[in-house]
TORNU-143794 format. One record per residue (C-alpha): residue number from 1; residue in one letter; z, x, y; chain. Coordinates in Angstrom, 1 decimal, padded with zeros to 4 digits. Layout:
// residues N
SITE seq type     pz     px     py mol
SITE NUM    a      Z      X      Y   A
...
END
This chain:
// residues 375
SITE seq type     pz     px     py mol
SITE   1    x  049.0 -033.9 -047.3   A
SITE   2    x  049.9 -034.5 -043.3   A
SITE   3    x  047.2 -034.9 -041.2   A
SITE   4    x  047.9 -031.8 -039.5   A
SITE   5    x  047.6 -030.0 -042.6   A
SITE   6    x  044.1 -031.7 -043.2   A
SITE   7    x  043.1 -030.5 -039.8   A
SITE   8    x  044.4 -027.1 -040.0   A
SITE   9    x  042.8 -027.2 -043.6   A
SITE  10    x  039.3 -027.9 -041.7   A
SITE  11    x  039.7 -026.2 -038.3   A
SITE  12    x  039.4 -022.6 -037.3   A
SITE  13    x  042.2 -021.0 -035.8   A
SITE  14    x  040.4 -021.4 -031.9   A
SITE  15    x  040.1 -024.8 -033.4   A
SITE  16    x  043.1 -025.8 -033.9   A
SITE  17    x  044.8 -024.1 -030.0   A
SITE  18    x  041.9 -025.9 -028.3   A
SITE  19    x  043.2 -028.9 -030.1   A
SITE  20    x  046.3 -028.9 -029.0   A
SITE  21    x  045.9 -031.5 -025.7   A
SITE  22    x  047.9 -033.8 -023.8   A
SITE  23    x  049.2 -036.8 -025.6   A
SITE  24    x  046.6 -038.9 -024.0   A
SITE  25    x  044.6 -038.7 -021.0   A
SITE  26    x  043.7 -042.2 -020.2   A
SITE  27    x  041.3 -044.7 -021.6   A
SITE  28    x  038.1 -042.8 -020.9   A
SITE  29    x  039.4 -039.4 -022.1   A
SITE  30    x  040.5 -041.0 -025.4   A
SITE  31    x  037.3 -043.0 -025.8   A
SITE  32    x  034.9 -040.9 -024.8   A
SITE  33    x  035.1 -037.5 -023.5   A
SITE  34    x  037.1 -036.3 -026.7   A
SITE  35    x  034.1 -037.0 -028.5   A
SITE  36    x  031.8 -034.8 -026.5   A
SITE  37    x  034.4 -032.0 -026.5   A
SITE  38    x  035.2 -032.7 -030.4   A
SITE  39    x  031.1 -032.4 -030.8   A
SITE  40    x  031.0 -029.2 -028.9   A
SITE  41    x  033.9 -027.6 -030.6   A
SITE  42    x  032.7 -028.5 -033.9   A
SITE  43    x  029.2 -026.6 -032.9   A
SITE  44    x  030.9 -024.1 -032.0   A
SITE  45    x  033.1 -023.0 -034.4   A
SITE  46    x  030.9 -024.1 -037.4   A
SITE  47    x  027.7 -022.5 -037.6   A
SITE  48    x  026.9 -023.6 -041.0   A
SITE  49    x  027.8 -027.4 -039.5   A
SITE  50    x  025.6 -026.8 -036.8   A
SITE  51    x  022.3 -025.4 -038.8   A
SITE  52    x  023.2 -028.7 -041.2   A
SITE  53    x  023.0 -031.1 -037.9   A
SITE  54    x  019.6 -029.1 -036.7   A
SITE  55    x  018.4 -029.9 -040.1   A
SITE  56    x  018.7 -033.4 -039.6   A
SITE  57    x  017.1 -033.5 -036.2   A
SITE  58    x  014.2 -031.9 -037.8   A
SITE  59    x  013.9 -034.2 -040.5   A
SITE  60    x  013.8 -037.0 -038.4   A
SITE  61    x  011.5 -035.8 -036.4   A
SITE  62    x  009.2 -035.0 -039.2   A
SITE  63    x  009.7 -038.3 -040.6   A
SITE  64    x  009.2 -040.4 -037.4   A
SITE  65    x  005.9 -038.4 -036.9   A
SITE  66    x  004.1 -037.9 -040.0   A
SITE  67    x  005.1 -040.7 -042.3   A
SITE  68    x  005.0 -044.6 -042.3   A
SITE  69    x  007.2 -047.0 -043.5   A
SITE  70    x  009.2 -047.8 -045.8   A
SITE  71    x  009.4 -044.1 -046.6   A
SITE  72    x  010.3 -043.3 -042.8   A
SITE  73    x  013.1 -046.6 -042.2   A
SITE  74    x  014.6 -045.6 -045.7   A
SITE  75    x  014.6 -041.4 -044.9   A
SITE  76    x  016.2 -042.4 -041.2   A
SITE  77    x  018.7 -044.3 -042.4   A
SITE  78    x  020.3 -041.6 -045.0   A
SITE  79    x  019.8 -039.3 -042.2   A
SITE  80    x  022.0 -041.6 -040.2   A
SITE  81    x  024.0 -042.5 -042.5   A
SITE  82    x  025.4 -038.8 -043.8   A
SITE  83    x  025.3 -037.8 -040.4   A
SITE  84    x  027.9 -040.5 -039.4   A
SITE  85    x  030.0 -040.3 -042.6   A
SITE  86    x  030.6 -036.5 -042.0   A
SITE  87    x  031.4 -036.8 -038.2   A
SITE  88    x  033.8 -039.4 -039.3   A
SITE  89    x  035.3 -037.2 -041.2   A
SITE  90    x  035.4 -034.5 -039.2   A
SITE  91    x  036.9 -036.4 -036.5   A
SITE  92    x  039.4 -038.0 -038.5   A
SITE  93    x  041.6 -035.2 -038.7   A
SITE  94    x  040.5 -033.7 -035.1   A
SITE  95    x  042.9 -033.1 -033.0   A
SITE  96    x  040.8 -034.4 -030.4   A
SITE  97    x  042.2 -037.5 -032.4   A
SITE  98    x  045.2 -037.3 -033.9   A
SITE  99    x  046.8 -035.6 -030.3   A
SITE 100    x  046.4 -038.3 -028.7   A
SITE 101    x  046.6 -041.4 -030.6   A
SITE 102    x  049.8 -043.3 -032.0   A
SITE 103    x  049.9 -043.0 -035.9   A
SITE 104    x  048.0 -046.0 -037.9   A
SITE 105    x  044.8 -048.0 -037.6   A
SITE 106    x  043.9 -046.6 -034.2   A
SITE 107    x  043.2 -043.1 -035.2   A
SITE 108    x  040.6 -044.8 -037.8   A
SITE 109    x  039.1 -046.9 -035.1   A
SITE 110    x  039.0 -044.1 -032.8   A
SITE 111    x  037.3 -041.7 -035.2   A
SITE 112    x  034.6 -044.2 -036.5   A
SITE 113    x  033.8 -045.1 -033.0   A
SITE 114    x  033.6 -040.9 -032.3   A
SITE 115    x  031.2 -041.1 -035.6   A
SITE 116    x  029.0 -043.9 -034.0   A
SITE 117    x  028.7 -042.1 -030.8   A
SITE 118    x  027.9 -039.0 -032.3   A
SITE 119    x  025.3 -040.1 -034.6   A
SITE 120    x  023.9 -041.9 -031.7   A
SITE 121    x  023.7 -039.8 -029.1   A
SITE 122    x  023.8 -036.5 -030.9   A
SITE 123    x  021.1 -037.5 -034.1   A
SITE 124    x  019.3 -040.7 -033.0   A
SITE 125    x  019.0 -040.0 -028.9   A
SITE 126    x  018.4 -035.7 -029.4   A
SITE 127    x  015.8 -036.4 -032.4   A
SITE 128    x  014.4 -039.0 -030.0   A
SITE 129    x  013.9 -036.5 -027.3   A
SITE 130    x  012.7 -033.6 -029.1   A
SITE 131    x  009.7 -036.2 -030.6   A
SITE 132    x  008.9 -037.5 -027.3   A
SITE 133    x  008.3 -034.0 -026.0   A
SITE 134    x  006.7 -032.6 -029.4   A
SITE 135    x  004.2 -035.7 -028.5   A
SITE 136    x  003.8 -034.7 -025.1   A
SITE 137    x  003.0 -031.2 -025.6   A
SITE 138    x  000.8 -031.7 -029.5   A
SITE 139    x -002.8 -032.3 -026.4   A
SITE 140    x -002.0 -028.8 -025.4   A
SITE 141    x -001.8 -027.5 -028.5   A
SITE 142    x  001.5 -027.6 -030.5   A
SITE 143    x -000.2 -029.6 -033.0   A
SITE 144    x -001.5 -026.4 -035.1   A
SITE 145    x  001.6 -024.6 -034.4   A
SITE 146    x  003.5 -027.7 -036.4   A
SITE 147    x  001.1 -028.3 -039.4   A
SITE 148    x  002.8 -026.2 -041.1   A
SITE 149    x  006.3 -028.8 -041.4   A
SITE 150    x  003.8 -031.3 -041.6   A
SITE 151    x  004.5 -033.1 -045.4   A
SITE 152    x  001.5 -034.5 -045.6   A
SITE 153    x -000.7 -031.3 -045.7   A
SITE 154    x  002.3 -030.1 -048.9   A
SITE 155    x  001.5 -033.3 -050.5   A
SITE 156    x -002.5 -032.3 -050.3   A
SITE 157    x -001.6 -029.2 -052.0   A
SITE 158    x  001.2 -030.5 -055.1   A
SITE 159    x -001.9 -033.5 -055.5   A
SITE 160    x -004.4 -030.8 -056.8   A
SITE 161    x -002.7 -031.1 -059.6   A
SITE 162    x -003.5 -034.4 -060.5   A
SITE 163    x -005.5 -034.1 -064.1   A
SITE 164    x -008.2 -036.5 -062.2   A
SITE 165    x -009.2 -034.7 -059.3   A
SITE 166    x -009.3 -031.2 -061.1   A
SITE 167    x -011.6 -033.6 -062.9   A
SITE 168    x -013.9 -034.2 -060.1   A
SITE 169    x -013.6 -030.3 -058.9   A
SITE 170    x -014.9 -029.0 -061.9   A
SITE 171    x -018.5 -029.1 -061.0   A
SITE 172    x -019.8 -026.2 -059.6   A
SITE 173    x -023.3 -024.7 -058.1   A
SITE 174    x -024.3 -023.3 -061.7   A
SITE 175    x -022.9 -026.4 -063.4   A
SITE 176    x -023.2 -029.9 -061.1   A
SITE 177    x -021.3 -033.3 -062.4   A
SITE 178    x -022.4 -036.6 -061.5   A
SITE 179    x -019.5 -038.7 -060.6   A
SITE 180    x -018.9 -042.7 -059.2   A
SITE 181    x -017.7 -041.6 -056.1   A
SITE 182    x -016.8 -043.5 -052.6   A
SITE 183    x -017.8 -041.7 -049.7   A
SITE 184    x -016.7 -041.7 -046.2   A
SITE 185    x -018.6 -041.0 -043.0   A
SITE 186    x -017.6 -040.8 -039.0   A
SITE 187    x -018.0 -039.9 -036.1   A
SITE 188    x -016.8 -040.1 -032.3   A
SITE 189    x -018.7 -042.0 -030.3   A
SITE 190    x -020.7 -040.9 -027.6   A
SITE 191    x -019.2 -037.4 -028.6   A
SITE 192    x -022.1 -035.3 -027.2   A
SITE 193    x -022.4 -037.2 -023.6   A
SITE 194    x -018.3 -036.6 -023.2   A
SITE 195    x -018.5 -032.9 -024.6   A
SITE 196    x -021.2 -032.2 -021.6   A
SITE 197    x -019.3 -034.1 -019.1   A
SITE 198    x -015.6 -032.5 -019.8   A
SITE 199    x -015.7 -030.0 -022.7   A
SITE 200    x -012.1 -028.8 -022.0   A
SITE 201    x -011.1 -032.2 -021.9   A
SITE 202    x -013.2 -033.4 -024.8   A
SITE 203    x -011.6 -030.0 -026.7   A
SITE 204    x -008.4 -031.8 -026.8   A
SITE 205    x -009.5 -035.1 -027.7   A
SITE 206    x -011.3 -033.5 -030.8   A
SITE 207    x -008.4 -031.7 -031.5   A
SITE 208    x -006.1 -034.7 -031.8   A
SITE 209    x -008.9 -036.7 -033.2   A
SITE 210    x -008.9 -034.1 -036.5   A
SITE 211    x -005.3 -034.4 -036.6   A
SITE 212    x -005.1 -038.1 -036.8   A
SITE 213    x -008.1 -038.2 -039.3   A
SITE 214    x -006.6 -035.5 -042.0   A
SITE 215    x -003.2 -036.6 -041.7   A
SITE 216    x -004.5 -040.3 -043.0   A
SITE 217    x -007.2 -038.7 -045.5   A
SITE 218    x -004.4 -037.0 -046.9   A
SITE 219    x -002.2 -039.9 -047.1   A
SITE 220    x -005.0 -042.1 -048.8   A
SITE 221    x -006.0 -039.3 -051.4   A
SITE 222    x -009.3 -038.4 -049.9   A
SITE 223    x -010.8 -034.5 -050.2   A
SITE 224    x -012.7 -033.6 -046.8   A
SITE 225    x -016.1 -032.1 -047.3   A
SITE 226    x -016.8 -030.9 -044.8   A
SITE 227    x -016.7 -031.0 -040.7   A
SITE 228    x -019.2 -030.7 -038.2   A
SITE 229    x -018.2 -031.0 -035.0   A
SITE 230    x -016.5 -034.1 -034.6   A
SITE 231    x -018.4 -036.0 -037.7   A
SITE 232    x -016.0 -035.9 -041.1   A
SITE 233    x -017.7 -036.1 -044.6   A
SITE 234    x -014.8 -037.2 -047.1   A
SITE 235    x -014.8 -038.7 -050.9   A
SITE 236    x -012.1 -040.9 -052.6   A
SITE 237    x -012.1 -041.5 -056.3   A
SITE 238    x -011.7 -045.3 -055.8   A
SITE 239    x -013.1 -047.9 -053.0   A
SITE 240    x -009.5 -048.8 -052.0   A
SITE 241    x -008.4 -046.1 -051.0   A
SITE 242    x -011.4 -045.6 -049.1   A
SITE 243    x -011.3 -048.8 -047.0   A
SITE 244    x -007.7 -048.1 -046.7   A
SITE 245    x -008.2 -044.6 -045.1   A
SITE 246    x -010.9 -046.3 -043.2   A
SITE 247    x -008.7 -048.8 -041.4   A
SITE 248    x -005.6 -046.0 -041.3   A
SITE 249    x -008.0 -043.6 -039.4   A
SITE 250    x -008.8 -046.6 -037.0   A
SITE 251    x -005.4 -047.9 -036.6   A
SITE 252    x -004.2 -044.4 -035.7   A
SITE 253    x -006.8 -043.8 -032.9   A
SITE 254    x -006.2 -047.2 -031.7   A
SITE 255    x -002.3 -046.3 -031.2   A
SITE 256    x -003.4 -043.1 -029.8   A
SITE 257    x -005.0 -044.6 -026.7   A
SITE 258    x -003.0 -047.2 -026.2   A
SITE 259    x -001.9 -047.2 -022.4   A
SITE 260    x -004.0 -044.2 -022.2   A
SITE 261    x -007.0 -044.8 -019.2   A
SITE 262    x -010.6 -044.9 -020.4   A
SITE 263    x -011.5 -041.3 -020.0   A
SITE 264    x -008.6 -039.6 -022.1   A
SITE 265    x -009.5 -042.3 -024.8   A
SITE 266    x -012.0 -041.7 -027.7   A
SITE 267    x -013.8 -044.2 -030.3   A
SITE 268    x -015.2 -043.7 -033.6   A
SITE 269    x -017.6 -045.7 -036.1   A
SITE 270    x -016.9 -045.1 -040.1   A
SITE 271    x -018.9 -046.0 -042.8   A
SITE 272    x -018.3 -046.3 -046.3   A
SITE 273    x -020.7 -046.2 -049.9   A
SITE 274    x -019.9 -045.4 -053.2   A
SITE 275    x -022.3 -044.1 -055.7   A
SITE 276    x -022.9 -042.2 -058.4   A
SITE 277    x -023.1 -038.3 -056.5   A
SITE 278    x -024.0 -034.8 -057.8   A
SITE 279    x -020.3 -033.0 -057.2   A
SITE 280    x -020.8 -028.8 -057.2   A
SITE 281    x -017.4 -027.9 -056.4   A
SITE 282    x -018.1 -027.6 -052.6   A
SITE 283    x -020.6 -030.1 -051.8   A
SITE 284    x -021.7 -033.8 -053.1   A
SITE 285    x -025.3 -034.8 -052.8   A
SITE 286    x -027.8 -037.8 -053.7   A
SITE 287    x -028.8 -041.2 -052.7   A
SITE 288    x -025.2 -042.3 -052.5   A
SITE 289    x -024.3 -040.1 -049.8   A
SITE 290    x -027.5 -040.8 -048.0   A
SITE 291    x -026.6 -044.0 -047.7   A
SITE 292    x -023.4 -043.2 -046.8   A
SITE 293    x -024.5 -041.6 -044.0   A
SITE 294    x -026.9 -044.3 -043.0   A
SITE 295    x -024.2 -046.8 -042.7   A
SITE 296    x -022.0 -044.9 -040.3   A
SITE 297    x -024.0 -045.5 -037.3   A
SITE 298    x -024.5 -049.4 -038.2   A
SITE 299    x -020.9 -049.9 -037.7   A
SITE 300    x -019.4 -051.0 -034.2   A
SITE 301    x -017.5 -048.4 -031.7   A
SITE 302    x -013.4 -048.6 -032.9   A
SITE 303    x -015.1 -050.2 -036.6   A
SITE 304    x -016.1 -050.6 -040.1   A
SITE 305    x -019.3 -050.8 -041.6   A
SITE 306    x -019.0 -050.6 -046.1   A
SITE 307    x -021.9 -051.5 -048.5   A
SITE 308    x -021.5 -054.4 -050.6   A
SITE 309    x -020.2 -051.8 -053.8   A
SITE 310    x -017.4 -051.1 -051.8   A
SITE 311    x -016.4 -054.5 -050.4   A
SITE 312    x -017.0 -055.9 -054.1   A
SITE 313    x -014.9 -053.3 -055.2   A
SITE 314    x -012.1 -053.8 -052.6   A
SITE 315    x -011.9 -056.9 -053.5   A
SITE 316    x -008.3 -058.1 -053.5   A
SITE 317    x -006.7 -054.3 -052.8   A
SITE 318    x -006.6 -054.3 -049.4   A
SITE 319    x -005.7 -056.3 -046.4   A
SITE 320    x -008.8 -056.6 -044.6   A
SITE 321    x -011.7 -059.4 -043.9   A
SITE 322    x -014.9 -058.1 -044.7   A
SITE 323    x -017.7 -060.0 -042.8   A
SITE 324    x -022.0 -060.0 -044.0   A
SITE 325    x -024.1 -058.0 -041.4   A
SITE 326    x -027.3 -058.2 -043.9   A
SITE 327    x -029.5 -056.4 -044.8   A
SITE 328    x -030.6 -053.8 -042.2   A
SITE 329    x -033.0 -051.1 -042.4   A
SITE 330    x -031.8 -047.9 -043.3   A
SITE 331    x -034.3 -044.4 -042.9   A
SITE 332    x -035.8 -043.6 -046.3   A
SITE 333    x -033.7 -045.7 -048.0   A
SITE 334    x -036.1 -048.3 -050.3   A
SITE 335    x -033.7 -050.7 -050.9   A
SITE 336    x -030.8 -050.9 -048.7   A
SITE 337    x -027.6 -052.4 -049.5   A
SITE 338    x -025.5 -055.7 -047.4   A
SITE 339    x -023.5 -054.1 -045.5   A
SITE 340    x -020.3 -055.5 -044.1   A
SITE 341    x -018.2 -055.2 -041.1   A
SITE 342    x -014.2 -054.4 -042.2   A
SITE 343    x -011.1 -056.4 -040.3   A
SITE 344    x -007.5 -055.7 -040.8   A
SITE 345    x -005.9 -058.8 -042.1   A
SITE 346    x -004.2 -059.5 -039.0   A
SITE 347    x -006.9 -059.7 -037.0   A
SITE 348    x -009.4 -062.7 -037.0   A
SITE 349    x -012.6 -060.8 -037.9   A
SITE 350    x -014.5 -064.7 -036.3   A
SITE 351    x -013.1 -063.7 -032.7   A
SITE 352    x -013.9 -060.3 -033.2   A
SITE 353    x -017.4 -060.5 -033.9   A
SITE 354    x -020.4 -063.3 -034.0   A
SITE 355    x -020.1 -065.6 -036.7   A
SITE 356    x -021.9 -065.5 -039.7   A
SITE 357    x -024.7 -067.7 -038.9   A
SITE 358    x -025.0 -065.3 -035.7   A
SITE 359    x -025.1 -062.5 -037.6   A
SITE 360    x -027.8 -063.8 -039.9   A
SITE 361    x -029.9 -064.6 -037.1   A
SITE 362    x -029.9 -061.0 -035.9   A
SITE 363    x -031.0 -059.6 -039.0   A
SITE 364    x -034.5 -058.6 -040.0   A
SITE 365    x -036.5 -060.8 -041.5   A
SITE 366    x -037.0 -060.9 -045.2   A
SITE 367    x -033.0 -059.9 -045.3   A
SITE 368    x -030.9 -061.5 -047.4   A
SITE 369    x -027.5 -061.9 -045.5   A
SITE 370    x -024.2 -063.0 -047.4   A
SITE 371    x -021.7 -065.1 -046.8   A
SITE 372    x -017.8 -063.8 -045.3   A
SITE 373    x -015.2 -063.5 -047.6   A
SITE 374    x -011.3 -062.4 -047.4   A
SITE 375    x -009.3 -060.0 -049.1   A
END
């Protein structure tokens, strides 16, 4: 088939007369502003095309924003990849093209460089812009009015099928279960001082703070509780994912405020226990959650603080140093357990916090403080 016929074959009729240009029109027109007509056209006159190509933007978007890699490099790239195959092909019988270039290997190299230009400055640079403003406008708001395309919060909904967490859900107020559970405790610091200060402004923060948090709970398998105010209650069924969450939650608030000045920044402590808890459907109770709770508040602003279950537990799953704090007194709580402070791997947990022998010294007498170990 002749190239004209492909291109008739593709092209509408307004198409095809608005393809009909000059021979050539110079090295710039050739090169470059046939592409951006080609684009146009092509939007134009193929609304099917056009609601494929807003797909895509979306889709990056949604992956650049709510997943991590290698999910989101491999989910960009066949986004990219499709989008510069069919512009290549699109433009390879254009007459945008074929008008104005000499028969043979240029009208190939012209239409794969139209097919890189489009795909990066129509898909990469538009999806780019539209997630640098959905960022800018998510502390006013937008960030409700998007949780519905948010994947994660479909995955939370397809995972209560798992045959193990209907498991755990099938206690109930008339009929409790004990279960080994890990429980999860946090909380913004100095939340109540910054709420009376600004409460509009602390609004916001909170706002984005819940975000952040249920998007990584979700990601790391964790069921929220419950909320109150800006303190989260959550369980995992296993002591990784726990410590995981913990450190995603903190590595997500920590990218938040980056470059951000100290009063639109906020800091949280978590703490983490497992135990066996009494599960009735809507609620967990017993000692393990009261310690739970009590080890929240021993853990340092933008940290970690885990019993020794769920460090010994964690033990070569995750990438984090776990450092000894001791034994420290906990409210109604007989017999406390070590706790221990969590590091991600990367970070040197020894120039983060005192050393060992420091924190021994600080801890009560009659303690019995451990010694650090990595994971």
């Amino acid at each position: 088939m002749a190239q004209d016929e492909v291109f008739n074959s593709y092209a509408s009729p307004a198409s095809q007369e608005l393809a009909k240009v000059p021979e050539s029109g110079g090295f710039f027109t050739d090169w470059f502003f046939n592409m951006f007509a080609g684009a146009i056209d092509m939007q134009i006159h193929s609304p099917i095309l056009s609601l494929v190509y807003a797909g895509i933007l979306l889709g990056l978007v949604i992956l650049r924003l709510y997943t991590e890699n290698p999910i989101k490099s491999l989910g960009c790239a066949l986004l990219y990849i499709y989008t510069t195959v069919q512009a290549f092909t699109l433009f390879r019988t254009s007459g945008f093209v074929l008008d104005s270039t000499p028969e043979g290997w240029l009208v190939t190299a012209k239409a794969l460089w139209f097919a890189a230009l489009f795909t990066g400055i129509w898909a990469w640079g538009v999806s780019r812009l539209l997630q640098s403003l959905i960022v800018a406008l998510v502390p006013m708001g937008l960030g409700q009015l998007l949780a519905p395309i948010n994947p994660l919060r479909l995955l939370n909904k397809m995972r209560k099928s798992d045959a193990e967490l209907e498991g755990m859900e099938e206690g109930s107020s008339k009929n409790p279960k004990r279960q080994l559970t890990a429980i999860m405790f946090t909380d913004i610091v100095g939340y109540s001082k910054q709420m009376g200060a600004n409460e509009a402004a602390m609004v916001k923060k909170l706002n984005i703070h819940n975000e952040i948090m249920r998007n990584q709970i979700v990601r790391n398998r964790g069921t929220v509780i419950k909320t109150i105010g800006d303190a989260f209650m959550v369980r995992f069924r296993s002591a990784e994912n726990a410590v995981q969450c913990a450190m995603d939650c903190q590595k997500g608030i920590a990218d938040y405020n980056k470059g951000k000045p100290d009063n639109d920044q906020f800091h949280i402590r978590i703490g983490l226990h497992m135990g066996e808890v009494i599960h009735t459907g809507t609620d967990v109770f017993g000692e393990g959650v009261n310690i739970a709770a009590r080890i929240e508040p021993k853990a340092d602003p933008d940290g970690i603080a885990v019993s020794d279950v769920i460090a010994n537990a964690a033990r070569n799953k995750v990438p984090a140093h776990f450092m000894s704090m001791g034994r420290l007194p906990m409210k109604n709580i007989a017999n406390p357990p070590e706790l221990f402070k969590v590091f991600p791997i990367e970070e040197n947990a020894t120039q983060k916090v005192a050393k060992p022998g420091a924190a021994a010294a600080a801890a009560p007498a009659g303690s019995a403080p451990g010694g650090v170990f990595k994971i």
